[in-house]
C-alpha positions in Angstrom: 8.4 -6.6 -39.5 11.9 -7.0 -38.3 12.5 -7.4 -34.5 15.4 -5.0 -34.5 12.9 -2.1 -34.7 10.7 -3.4 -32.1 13.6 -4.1 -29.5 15.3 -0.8 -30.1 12.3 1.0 -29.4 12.0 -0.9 -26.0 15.1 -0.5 -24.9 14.8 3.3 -25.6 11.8 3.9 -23.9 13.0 2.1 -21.1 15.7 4.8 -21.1 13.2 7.3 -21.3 10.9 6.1 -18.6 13.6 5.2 -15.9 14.9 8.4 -16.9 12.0 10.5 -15.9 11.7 8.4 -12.4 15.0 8.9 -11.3 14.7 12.1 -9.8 11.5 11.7 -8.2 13.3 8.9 -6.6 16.9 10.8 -5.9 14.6 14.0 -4.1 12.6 11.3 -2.0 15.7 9.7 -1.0 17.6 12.5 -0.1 15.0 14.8 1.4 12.8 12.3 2.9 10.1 15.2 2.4 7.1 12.6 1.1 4.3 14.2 2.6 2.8 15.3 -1.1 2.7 11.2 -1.9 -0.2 9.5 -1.8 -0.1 6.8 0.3 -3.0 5.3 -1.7 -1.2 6.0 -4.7 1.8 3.6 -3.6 -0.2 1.0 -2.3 -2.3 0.8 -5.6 0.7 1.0 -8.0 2.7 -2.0 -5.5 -0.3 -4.4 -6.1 -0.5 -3.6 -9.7 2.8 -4.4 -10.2 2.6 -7.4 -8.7 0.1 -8.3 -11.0 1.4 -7.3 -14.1 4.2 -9.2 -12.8 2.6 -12.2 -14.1 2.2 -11.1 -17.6 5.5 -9.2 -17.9 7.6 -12.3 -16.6 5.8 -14.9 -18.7 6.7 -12.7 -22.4 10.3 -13.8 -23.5 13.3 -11.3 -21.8 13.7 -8.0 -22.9 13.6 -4.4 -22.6 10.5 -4.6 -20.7 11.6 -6.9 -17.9 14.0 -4.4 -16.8 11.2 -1.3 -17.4 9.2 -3.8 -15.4 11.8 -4.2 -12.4 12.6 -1.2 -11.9 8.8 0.0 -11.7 8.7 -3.0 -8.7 12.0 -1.6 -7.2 10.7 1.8 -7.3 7.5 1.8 -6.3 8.6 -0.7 -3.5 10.8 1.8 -2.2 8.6 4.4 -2.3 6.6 2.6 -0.3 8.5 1.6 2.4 10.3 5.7 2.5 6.0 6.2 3.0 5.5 4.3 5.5 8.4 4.9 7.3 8.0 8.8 7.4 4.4 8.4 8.4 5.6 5.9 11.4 8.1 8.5 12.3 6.0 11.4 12.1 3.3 9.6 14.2 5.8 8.7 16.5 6.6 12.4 17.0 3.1 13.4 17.6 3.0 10.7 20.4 6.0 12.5 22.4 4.4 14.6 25.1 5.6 18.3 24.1 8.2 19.2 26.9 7.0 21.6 29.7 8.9 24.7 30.2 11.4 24.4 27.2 12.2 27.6 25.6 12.4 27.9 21.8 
């Protein structure tokens, strides 16, 4: 089989895929509303990435070692937007409320 077929659909579900992340990622960043993320969810996908890492970056460049990055970038980010709205959140709940304030 010729490698032109192979390549081309690579690079074109790369497209695809990074295509359908993109605005998961835009909402997150913009809204900073993550609460419906599981935290779990990150964690798991970060360590499998790293993992797959080792296979993905051992196979000769290509369309998947950028699909492959930008899953690391991405769920990378995610996780640190995660954590960082749950530090901040619990940092709120820590505040005493004030006494006497009207709202």
């Amino acid at each position: 089989m010729d490698t032109t077929l192979p390549v081309l659909a690579g690079t074109v579900s790369t497209i695809v895929f990074v295509g359908s992340v993109l605005p998961m990622l835009h909402k997150a960043c913009r809204t900073r509303e993550l609460s419906s993320y599981s935290l779990g969810n990150i964690v798991l996908a970060n360590i499998g990435n790293a993992v797959h890492s080792v296979y993905v970056f051992a196979l000769p460049p290509g369309p998947i070692w950028v699909l492959h990055a930008f899953y690391v970038i991405s769920s990378a980010l995610m996780l640190h937007w995660c954590l960082r709205a749950r530090a901040v959140t619990r940092a709120g709940a820590d505040r005493p409320a004030a006494v006497g304030v009207a709202r």
